[in-house]
VOGU-3710 file (C-alpha; in Angstrom, 3 decimals, decimal comma):
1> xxxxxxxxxx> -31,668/30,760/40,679  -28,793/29,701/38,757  -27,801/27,214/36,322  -24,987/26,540/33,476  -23,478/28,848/31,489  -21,177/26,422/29,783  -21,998/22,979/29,061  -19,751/20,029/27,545  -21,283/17,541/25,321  -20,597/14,102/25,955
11> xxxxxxxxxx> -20,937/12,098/23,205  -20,824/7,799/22,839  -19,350/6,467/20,144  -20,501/2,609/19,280  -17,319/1,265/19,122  -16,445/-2,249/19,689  -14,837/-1,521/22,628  -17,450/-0,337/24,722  -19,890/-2,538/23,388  -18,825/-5,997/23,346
21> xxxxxxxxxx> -20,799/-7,594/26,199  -18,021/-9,943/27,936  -15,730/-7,195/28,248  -18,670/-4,940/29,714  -18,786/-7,721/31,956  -15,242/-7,834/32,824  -15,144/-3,922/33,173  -17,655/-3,701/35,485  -16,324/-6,479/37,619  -13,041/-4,481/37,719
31> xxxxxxxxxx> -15,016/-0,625/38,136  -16,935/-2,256/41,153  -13,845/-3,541/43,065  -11,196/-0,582/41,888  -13,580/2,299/42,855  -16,742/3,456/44,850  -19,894/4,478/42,774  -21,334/7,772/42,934  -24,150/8,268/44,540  -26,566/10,708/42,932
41> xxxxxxxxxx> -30,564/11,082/44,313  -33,030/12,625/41,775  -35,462/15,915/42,481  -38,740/15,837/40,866  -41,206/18,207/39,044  -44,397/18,773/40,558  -46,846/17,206/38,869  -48,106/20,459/37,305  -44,294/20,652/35,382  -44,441/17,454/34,669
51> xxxxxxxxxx> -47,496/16,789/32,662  -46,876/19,610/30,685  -44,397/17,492/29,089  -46,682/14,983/28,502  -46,583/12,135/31,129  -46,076/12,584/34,656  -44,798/8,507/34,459  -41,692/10,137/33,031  -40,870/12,109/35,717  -37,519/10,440/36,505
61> xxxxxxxxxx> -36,182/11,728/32,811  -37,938/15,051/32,488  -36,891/15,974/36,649  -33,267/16,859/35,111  -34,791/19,915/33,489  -35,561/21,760/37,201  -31,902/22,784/37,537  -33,361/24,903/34,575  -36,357/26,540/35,799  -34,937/30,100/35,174
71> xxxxxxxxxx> -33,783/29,832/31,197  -37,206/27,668/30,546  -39,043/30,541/32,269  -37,457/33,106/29,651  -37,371/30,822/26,925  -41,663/30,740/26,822  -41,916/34,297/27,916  -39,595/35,119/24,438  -42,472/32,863/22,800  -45,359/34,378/24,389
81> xxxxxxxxxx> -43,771/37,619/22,756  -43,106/35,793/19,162  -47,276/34,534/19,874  -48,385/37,760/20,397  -47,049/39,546/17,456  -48,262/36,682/15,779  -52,002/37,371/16,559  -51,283/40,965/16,777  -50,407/41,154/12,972  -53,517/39,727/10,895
91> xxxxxxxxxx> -55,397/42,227/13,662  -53,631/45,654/12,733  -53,693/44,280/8,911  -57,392/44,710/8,985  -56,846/47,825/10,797  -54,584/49,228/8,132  -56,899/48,211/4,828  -60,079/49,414/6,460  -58,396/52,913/7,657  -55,867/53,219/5,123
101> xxxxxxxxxx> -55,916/51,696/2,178  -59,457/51,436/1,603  -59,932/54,787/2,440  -56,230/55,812/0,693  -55,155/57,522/4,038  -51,541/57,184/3,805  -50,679/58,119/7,449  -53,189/55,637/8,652  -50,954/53,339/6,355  -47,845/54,704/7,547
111> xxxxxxxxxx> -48,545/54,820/11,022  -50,366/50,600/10,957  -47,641/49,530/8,963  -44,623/51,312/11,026  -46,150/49,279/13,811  -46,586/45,843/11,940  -42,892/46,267/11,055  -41,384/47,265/14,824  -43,578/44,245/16,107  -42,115/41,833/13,261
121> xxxxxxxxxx> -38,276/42,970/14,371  -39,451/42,531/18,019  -40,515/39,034/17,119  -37,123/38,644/15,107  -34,961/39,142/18,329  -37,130/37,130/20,360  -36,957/34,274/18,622  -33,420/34,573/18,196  -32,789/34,994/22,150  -35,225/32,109/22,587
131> xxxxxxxxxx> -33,473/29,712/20,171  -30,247/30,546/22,421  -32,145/29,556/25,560  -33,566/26,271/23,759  -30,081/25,130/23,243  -28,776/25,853/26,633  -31,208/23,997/28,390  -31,693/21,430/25,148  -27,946/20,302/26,037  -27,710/20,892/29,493
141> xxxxxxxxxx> -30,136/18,389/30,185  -28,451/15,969/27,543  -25,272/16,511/29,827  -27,203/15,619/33,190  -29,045/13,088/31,568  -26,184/11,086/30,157  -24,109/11,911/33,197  -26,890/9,996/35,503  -27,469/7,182/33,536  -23,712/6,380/33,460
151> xxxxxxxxxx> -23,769/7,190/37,567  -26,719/4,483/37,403  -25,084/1,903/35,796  -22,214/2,001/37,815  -24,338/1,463/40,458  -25,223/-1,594/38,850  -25,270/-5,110/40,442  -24,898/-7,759/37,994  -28,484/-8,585/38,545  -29,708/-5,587/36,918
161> xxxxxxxxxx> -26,837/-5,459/34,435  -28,044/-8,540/32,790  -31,713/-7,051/32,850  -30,735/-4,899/29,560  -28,335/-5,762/26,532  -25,414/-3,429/26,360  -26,679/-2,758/22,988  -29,662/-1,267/24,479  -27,665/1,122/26,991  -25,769/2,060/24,516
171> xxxxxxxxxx> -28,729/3,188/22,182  -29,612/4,771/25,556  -27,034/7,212/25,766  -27,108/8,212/22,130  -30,239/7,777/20,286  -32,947/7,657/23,038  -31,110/11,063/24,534  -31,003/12,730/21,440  -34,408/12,072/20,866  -35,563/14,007/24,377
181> xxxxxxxxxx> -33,282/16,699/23,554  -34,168/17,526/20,026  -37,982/17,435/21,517  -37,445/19,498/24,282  -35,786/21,651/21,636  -38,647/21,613/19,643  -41,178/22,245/23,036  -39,096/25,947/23,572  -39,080/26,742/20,430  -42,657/25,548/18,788
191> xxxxxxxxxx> -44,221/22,906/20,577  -46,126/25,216/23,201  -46,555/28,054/20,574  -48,316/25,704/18,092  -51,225/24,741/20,092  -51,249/28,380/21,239  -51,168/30,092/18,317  -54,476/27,608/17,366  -56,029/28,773/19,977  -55,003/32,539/19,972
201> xxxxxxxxxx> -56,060/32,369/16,002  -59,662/31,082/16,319  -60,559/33,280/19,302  -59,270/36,882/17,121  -60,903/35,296/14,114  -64,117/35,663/16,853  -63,103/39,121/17,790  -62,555/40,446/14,313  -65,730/38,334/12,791  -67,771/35,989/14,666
211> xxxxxxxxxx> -69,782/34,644/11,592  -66,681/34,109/9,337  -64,989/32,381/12,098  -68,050/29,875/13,102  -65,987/27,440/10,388  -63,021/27,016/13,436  -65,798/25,755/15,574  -66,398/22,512/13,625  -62,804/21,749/11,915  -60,077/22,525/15,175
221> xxxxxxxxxx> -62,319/19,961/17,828  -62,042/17,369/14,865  -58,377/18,075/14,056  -57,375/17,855/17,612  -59,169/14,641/18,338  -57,472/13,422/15,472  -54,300/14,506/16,385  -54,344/12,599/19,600  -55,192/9,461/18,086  -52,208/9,717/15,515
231> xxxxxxxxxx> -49,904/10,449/19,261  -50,998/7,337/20,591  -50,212/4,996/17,649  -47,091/6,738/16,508  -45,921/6,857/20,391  -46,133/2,541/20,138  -44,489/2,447/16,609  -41,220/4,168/17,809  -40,927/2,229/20,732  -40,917/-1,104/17,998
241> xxxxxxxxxx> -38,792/1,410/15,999  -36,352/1,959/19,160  -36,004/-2,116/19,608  -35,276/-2,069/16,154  -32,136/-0,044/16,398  -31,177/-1,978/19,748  -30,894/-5,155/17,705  -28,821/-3,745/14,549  -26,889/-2,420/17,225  -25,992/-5,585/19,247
251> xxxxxxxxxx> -25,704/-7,719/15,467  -23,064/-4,640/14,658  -21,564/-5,144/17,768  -20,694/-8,878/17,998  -19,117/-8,662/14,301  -16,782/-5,898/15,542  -15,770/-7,877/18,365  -15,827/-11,541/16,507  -14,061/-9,823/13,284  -11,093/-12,363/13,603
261> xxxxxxxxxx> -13,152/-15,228/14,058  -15,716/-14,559/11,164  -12,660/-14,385/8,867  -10,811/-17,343/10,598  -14,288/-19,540/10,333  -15,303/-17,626/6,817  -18,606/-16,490/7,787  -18,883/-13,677/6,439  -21,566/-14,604/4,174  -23,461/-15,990/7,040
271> xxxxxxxxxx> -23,063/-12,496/9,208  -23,799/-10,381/6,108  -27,163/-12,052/5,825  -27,694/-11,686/9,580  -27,084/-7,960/9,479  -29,238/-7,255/6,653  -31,971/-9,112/8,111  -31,633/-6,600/11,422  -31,082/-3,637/8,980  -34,075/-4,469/6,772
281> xxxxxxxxxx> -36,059/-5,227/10,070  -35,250/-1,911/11,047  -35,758/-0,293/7,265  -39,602/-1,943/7,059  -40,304/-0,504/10,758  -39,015/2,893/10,126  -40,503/3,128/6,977  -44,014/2,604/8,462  -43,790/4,765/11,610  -42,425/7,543/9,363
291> xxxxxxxxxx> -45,165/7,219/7,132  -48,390/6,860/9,271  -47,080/10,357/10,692  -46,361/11,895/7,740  -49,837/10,639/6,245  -51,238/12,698/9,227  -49,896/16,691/7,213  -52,242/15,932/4,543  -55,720/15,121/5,751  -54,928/18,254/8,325
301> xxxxxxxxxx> -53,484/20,308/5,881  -56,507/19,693/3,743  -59,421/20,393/6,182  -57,825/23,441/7,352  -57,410/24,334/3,564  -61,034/23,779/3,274  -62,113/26,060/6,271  -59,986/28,947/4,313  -61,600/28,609/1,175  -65,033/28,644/3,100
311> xxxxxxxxxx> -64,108/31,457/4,934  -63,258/33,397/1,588  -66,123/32,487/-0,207  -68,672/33,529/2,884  -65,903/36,258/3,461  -66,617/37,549/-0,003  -70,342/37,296/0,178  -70,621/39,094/3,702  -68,438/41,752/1,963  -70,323/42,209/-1,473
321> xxxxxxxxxx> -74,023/42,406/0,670  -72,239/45,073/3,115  -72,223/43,320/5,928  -68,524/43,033/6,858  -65,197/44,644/5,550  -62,291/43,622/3,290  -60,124/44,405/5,898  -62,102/42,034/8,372  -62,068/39,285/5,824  -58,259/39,616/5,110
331> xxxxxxxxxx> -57,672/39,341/8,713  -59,692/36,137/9,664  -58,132/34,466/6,477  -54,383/35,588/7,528  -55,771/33,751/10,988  -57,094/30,426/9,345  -53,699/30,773/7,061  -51,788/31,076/11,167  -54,305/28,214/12,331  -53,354/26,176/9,680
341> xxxxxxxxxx> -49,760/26,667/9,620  -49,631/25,738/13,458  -51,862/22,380/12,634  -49,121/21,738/9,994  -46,321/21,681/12,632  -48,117/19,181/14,695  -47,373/16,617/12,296  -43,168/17,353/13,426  -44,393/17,536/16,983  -46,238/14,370/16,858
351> xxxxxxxxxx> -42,774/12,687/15,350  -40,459/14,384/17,865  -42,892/13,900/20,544  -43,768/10,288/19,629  -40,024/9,449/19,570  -39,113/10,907/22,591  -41,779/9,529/24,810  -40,527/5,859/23,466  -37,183/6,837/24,434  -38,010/8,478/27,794
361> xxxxxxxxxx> -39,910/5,263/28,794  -36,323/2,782/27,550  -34,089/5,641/29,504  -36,624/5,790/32,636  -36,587/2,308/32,904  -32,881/2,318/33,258  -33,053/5,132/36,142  -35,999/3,406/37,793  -34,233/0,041/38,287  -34,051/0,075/42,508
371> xxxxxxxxxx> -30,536/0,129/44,087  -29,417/-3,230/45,709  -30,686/-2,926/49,375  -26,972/-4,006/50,742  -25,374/-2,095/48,691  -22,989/-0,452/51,533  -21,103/2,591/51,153  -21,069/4,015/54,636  -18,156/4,851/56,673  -17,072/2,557/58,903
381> xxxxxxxxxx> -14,246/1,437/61,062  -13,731/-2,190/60,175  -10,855/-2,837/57,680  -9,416/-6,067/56,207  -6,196/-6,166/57,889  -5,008/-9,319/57,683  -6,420/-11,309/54,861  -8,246/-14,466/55,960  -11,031/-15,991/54,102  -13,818/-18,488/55,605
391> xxxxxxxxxx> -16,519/-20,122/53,319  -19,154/-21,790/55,733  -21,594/-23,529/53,838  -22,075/-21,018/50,915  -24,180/-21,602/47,969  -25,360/-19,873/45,380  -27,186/-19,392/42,043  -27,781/-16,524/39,559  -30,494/-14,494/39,848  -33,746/-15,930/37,648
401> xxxxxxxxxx> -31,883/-19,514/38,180  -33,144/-22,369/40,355  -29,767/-24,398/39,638  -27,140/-23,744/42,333  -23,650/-23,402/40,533  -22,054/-23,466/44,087  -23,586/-25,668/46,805  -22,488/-25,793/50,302  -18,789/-24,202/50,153  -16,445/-24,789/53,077
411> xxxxxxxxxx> -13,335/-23,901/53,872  -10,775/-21,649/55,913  -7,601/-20,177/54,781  -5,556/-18,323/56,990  -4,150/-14,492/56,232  -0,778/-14,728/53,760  -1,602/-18,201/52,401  -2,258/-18,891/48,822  -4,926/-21,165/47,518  -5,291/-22,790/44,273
421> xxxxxxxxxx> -8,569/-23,525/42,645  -8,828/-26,109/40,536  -11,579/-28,097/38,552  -13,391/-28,678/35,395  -14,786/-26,129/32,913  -17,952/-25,245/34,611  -17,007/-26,300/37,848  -17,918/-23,246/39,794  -14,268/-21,384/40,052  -15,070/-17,928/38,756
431> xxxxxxxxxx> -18,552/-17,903/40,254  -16,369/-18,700/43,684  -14,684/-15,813/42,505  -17,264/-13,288/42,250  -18,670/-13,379/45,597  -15,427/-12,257/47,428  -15,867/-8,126/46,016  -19,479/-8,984/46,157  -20,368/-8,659/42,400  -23,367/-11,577/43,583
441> xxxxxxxxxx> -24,112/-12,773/47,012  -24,674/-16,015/48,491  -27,705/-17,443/48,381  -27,174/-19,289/51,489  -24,252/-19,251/54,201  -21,850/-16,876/55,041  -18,057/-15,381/54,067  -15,855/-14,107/56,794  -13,113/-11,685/56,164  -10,756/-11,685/59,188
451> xxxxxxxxxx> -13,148/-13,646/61,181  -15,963/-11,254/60,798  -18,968/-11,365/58,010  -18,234/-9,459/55,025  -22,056/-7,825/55,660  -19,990/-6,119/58,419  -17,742/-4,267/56,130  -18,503/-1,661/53,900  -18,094/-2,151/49,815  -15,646/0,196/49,748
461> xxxxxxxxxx> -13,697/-1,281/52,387  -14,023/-4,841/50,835  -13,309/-4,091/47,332  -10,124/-1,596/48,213  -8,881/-4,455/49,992  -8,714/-6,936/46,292  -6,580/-7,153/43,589  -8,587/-8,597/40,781  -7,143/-10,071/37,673  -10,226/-11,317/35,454
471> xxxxxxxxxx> -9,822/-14,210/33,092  -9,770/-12,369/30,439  -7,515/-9,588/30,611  -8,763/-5,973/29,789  -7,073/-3,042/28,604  -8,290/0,457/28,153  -7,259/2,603/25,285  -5,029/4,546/26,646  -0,675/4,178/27,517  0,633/1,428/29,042
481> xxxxxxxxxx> 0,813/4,082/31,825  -2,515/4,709/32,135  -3,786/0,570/32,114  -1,418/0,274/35,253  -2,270/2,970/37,012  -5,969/2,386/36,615  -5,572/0,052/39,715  -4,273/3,145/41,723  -4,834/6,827/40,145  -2,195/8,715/42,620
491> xxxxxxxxxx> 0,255/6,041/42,026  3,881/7,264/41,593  6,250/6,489/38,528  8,295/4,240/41,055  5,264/2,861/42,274  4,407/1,827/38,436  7,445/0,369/37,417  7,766/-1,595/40,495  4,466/-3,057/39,967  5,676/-3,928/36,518
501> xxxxxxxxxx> 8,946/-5,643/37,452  6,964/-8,029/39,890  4,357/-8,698/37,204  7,418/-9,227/34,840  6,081/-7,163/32,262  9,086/-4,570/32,659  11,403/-5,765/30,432  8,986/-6,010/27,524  7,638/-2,352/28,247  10,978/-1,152/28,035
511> xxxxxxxxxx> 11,152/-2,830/24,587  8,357/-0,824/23,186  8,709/2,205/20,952  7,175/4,694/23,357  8,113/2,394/26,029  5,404/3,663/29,324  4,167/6,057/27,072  3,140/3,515/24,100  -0,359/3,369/23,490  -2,600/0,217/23,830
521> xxxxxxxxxx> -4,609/0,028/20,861  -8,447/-1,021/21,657  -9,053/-4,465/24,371  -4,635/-4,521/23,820  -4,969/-5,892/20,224  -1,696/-4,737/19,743  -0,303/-6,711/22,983  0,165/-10,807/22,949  -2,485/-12,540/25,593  0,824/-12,686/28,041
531> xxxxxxxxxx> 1,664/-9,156/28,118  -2,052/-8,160/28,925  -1,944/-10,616/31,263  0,902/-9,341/32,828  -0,340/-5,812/32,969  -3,528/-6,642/34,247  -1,374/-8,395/36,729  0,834/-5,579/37,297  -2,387/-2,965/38,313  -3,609/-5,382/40,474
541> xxxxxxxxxx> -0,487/-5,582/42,710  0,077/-1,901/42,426  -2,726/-1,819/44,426  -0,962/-3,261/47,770  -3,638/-5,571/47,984  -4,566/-7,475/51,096  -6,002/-9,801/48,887  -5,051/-10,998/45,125  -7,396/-13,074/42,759  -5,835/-14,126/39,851
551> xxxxxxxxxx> -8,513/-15,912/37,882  -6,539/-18,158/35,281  -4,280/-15,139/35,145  -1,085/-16,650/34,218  -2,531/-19,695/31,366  -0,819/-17,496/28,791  2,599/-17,417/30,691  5,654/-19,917/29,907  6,530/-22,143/33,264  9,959/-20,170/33,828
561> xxxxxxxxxx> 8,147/-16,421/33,839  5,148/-17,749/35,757  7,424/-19,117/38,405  9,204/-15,970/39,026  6,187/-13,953/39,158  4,490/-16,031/42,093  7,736/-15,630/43,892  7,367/-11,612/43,542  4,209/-11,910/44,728  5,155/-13,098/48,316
571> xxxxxxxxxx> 6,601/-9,937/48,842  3,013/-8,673/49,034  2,655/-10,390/52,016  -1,583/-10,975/50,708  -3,727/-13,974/50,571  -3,426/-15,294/47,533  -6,327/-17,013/45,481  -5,492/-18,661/41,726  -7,610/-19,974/39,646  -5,231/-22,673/37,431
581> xxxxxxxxxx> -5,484/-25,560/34,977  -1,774/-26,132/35,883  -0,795/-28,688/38,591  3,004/-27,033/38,844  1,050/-24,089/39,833  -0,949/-25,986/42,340  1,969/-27,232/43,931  3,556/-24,184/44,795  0,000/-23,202/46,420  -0,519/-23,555/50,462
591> xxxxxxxxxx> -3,432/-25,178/49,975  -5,594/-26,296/47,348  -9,380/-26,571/46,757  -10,389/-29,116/43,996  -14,171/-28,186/42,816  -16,099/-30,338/40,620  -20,138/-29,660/39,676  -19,993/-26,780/42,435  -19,191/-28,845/45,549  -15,901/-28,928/47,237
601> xxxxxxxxxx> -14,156/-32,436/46,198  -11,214/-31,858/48,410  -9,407/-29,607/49,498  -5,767/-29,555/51,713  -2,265/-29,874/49,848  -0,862/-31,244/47,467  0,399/-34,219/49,062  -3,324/-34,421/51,325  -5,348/-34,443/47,711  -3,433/-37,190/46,337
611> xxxxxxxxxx> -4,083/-39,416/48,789  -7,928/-38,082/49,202  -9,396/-37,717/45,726  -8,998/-40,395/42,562  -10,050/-37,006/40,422  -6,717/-35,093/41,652  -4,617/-38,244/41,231  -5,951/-38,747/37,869  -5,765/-34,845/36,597  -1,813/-35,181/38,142
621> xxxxxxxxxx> -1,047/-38,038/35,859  -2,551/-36,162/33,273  0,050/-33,597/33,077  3,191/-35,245/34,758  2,429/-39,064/33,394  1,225/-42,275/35,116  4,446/-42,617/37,150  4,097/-39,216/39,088  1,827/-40,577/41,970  3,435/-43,812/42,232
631> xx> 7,340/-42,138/42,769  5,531/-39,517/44,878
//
């Protein structure tokens, strides 16, 4: 068997970059086309492993501890050696008062108390062996945890990305794995010893003194049975407790991200209430979870402390009549002080545990949600050579939604040809846009790629084949370097600077202080909406596409710089698909589709849509005046 012997820990910070949802949104549209997902498969526990961890419905979280098996194994044989000195002790105390110091032997003392002390230092290194143990697998399985929940999500379509707020996959990978780890933590280390050493403690209080020890036989059944009961409220508490933090966490999130607007708009006020609502939401529901288990310590604390006084007032009376010995006495107290102790500890077992079955249940959830049946990754020999696109009568409509936002799509364009898409604000462009890598599917009809359905090509294959510039460009903190390059990982320095020139971002690169090598502050807030633009432009073609999608990629770019970077572009010798509000970029387009409510209006060229649609006509007098169709 082997495992880890060095283990990294990953940690997520909540920053606003990672958390705002339209740029999750964006970034997974760009991680699905620029690379493939891992694939990872899951081994189980047996069902024996399993439910001694509590619930064998968990087994998709608690199956990353079987890499493990060997350092769990030694980590409860250390505490079966820490339990046994435990019992051992209160046993060879008796021993030693009713041998030695009872009878003032001081060998007997010597010898029983050499022992108790070698036993005690055994314990000592045990439990310091054991603690290492703990942690290796404690951290380990934070590691492979958090490593297969990010594999998951990547695997992600947006259907099951918009099943969970990013808020919530973010408390995910930080306070719902935390909580697992600290628990599994705390089952190496105490939580298997506890009940244990309850039981170990009432059956030597029976071999040292059956009639002092009858007490354990009425108090431990009730304790237990009340111990469960505080388990099952506390486990439904935390999980309100959990949603709790999910929601301070999204409210936290959105002012990050909106911090420009809130001051622009003054809302400050407004958001400042909002949060402290969340926060005292999450204060009130703390308070009471916290406090309904902590209520549990006392009432056990206090029967148990009740069994020891009856056992030293019976203890006392057995003793005085001559029917037992101090030394017996001593030891069945020093038992119901161990028994007690133990009980004590459930109350931080019940928390831990209560927590962390809450946050198993949020993290299984994520690593039970079922992988997208045509999800293809397979090898295969079809590739997108040449670039042609065919719609034939494609709708479509997001999942959970009866209203089609696209609705009977048609049309062909031919390998090397650029198309612009044109239309109102909610017109269907960018859903149009999504279905090319695949991020949705049709819900009827079919897309070719080179003549043949895209079901016939693998993802990989498809989404290789794309340049994708979103709407709204995104940057990753990183150099200017690095945001390129995250198109193509092996790309050269040539190969980077080339990319740039085309995208005409060179020249302004070169004017930065670190020029490649500057770093983009967080989402580019140190870059003007052109320049990311043009970057995200610039990985995109670095690529070598065999098909570009620029969706409103250029809005932010004057008429002379946009001009010069379509002409670059040809040299790419790809289909070309824009998304534009701007007729002069229309124009300059081999075709164009005009899109209104989801339906195809018209489509042909420039010339064709003038005389085919009023709606083109009328948007082309908007920008060039009333005279432009007439002189045309």
């Amino acid at each position: 068997m082997t495992y880890r012997t060095e283990v990294k820990e990953v940690s997520l910070v909540a920053g606003p970059h990672a958390l705002d949802v339209a740029n999750l949104s964006i970034s997974k549209q760009l991680i699905k086309i620029y690379s493939q997902p891992t694939k990872c498969f899951l081994t189980l526990f047996s069902n024996h492993h399993l439910k001694t961890l509590g619930d064998s419905n968990l087994k998709e979280v608690f199956s990353f501890l079987k890499p493990y098996k060997l350092p769990i194994i030694i980590a409860y044989l250390l505490t079966f050696i820490e339990l046994g000195v435990e019992l051992a002790l209160p046993f060879f105390l008796g021993k030693m008062i009713n041998v030695g110091v009872v009878n003032q032997d001081i060998n007997n003392i010597i010898m029983w108390g050499s022992i108790m002390i070698g036993l005690a230092f055994l314990s000592f290194i045990a439990g310091i062996i054991n603690s290492f143990y703990a942690s290796h697998v404690t951290y380990a399985f934070g590691y492979d945890l958090r490593e297969k929940l990010f594999d998951k999500i990547q695997e992600f379509t947006f259907k099951n990305l918009n099943k969970f707020p990013v808020s919530g996959l973010v408390t995910r990978f930080t306070n719902d794995v935390r909580q697992v780890q600290n628990t599994i933590f705390m089952a190496l280390r105490i939580m298997a010893k506890a009940p244990l050493l309850v039981l170990g403690g009432v059956i030597m209080a029976f071999v040292v003194n059956a009639k002092l020890a009858l007490i354990f036989l009425v108090t431990v059944p009730l304790l237990i049975g009340f111990i469960l009961w505080v388990l099952k409220i506390s486990t439904i508490q935390f999980d309100r407790l959990q949603r709790r933090v999910d929601h301070v966490n999204r409210v936290m999130q959105e002012n990050l991200a909106g911090m420009r607007l809130i001051k622009a708009f003054v809302r400050r006020n407004y958001e400042k209430e909002r949060f402290t609502e969340a926060n005292t939401d999450l204060a009130v529901t703390t308070r009471k979870a916290f406090r309904f288990v902590e209520a549990s310590m006392p009432i056990l604390l206090f029967v148990m402390n009740l069994s020891i006084i009856f056992i030293i007032w019976f203890g006392n009376a057995q003793s005085i009549a001559g029917e037992t010995s101090v030394g017996d006495v001593v030891a069945v107290v020093n038992y119901a002080m161990r028994v007690a102790m133990a009980i004590s500890m459930f109350t931080f077992i019940i928390l831990a545990f209560s927590r962390a079955r809450a946050s198993a249940i949020r993290i299984k959830n994520v690593l039970v949600v079922k992988e997208d049946p045509y999800e293809r990754y397979e090898d295969d020999q079809n590739t997108v050579t040449e670039g042609s696109i065919q719609f034939k009568d494609v709708s479509f409509a997001y999942p959970a939604k009866n209203e089609k936002v696209l609705d009977d799509i048609s049309f062909e364009l031919k390998g090397q040809e650029k198309l612009a898409i044109i239309g109102a604000t909610g017109a269907g462009k960018t859903s149009l846009f999504q279905l090319l890598p695949e991020l949705y599917r049709p819900t009827e009809g079919t897309i070719y790629l080179d003549e043949k359905p895209m079901s016939d090509y693998p993802l990989k294959t498809i989404r290789d084949s794309i340049g994708y510039v979103p709407q709204s460009p995104l940057l990753f903190t990183g150099t200017v370097t690095d945001n390129i390059a995250w198109g193509k990982q092996d790309a050269s320095k040539e190969e980077i600077i080339k990319a740039a020139k085309d995208a005409q971002i060179h020249e302004t690169i070169m004017g930065l202080s670190e020029q490649y090598e500057t770093r983009v502050g967080q989402k580019g807030v140190n870059l003007s909406g052109g320049q990311k633009q043009r970057i995200s432009i610039a990985r995109a073609l670095l690529r070598k596409p065999k098909i570009l999608m620029l969706d409103d990629s250029t809005s932010a770019l004057d008429l002379a710089t946009e001009s010069r970077l379509l002409d670059a572009i040809q040299d790419y010798h790809c289909t070309t698909l824009i998304i534009t509000q701007k007729i002069s970029t229309a124009i300059s387009a081999d075709r164009i589709l005009l899109l209104d409510e989801g339906r195809v209006l018209a489509f042909g060229t420039h010339d064709e849509l003038l005389e085919q649609s009023d709606l083109y006509g009328r948007i082309v007098e908007s920008q060039f005046g009333k005279g432009y169709k007439r002189a045309r």
